[in-house]
N, C-alpha and C positions, 0 to 999 in steps of 0.2 A: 568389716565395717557394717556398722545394723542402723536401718532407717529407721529415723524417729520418727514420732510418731504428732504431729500436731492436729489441735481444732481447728475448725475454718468454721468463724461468725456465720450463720444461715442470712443476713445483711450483704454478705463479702460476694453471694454468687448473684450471677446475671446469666439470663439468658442471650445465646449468643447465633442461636439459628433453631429452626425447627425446619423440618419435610414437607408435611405441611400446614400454610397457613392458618387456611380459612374453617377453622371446626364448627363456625357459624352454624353451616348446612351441616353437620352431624346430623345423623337418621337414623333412627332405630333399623338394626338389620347389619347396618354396614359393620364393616371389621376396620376394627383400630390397634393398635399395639401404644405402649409405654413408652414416653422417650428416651428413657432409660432404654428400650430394646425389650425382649421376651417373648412370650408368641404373641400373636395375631388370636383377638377375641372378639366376639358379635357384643354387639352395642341394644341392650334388652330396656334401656329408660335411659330417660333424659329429664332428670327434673332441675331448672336453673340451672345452675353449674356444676350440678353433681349429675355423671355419668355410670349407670350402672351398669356390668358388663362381665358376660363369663367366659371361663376359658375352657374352650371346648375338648381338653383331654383331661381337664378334671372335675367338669361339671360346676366348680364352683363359681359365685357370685361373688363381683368386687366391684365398691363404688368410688370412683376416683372425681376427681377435680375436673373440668375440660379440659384444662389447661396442662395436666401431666400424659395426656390422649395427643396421637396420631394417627391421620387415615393411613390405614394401606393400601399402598400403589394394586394389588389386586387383590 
């Protein structure tokens, strides 16, 4: 038996929890990780809603949404 394979509308997902809330207080410094999961990266700007942020085993910079960002418990 072979699973098929369907689209799912970008419309059709909701968010249905996050770890945590408040990314209001986001700070340059602090470590956030993806809610998707991945590692834990220092948070280097914050302009509006866009979060710039590298990961410290490849040096590189990536600028995500707040909203795809969570803090790390430590």
């Amino acid at each position: 038996m072979h699973a098929r394979a369907r689209a799912l509308p970008a419309n059709a997902l909701i968010l249905v929890g996050r770890q945590n809330n408040d990314l209001s207080s986001l700070t340059i410094g602090e470590r956030v990780r993806l809610n998707s999961g991945g590692p834990a990266m220092l948070v280097l700007d914050i302009e509006g809603d866009q979060v710039t942020v590298a990961d410290g085993a490849t040096e590189v910079e990536y600028v995500f949404p707040r909203a795809c960002l969570d803090k790390c418990n430590r």
